[in-house]
N, C-alpha and C positions, 0 to 999 in steps of 0.2 A: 262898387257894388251896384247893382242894376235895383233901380225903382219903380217895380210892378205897379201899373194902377190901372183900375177898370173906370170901362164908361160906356153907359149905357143912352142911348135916346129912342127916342119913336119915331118911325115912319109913318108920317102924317097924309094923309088927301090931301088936307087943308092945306099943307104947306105943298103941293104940286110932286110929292114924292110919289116914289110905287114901291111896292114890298119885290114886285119882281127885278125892276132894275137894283134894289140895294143886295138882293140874292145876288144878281149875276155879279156883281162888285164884287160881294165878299168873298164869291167861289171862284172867281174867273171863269166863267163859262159865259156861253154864248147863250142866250134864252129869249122866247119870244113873248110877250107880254101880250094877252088875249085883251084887255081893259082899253090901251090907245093901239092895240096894232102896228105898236115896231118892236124887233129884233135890239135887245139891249145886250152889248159885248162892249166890254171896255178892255181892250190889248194892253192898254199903257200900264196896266196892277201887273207887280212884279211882287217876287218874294215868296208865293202861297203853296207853304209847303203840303198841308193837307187837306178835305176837306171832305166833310162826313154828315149825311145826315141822320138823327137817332130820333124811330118812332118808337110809340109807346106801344105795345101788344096789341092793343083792340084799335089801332090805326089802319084805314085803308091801304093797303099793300102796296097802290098805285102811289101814294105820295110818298112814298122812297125813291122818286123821279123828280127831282128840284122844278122844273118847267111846272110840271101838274100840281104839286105841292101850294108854291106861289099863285100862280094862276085860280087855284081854288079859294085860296087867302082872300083875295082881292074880289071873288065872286060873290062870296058870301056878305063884306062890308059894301054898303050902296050908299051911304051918306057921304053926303060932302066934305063933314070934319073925320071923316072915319081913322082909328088907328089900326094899322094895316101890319106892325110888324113892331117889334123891339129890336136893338140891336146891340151887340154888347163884346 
């Protein structure tokens, strides 16, 4: 029988992470990081059967596009130790 477990961490500044490179990982997509100015696509993720994003009603319509989504995450945190994302 299979032993479900979760695990959750943060996407830190502090520790040299981006909220948009850990998007493109978990979606497989190809996406461009507005914060260092590169294109973050990792080919080698295999597996990823689905991948969906769910806004709240009174959400900006444009962040149902993962690129603008992220990118405005990472806009808005400007600190050095900033937490930029959870991940789970």
């Amino acid at each position: 029988m299979p032993c479900p477990h979760n695990e959750i961490s943060i996407v830190q500044r502090s520790q040299q992470q981006s909220a948009v490179a850990a998007a493109a990982y978990q979606s497989g997509e190809k996406l461009f990081c507005e914060y260092d100015q590169e294109v973050k696509h990792y080919p080698e993720k295999r597996g990823i059967v689905h991948n969906e994003i769910l806004l709240p009603e009174n959400a900006p319509p444009e962040y149902a596009d993962r690129n603008t989504l992220w990118n405005a995450a990472e806009a808005v945190e400007k600190q050095w130790n900033s937490q930029l994302a959870r991940r789970w």
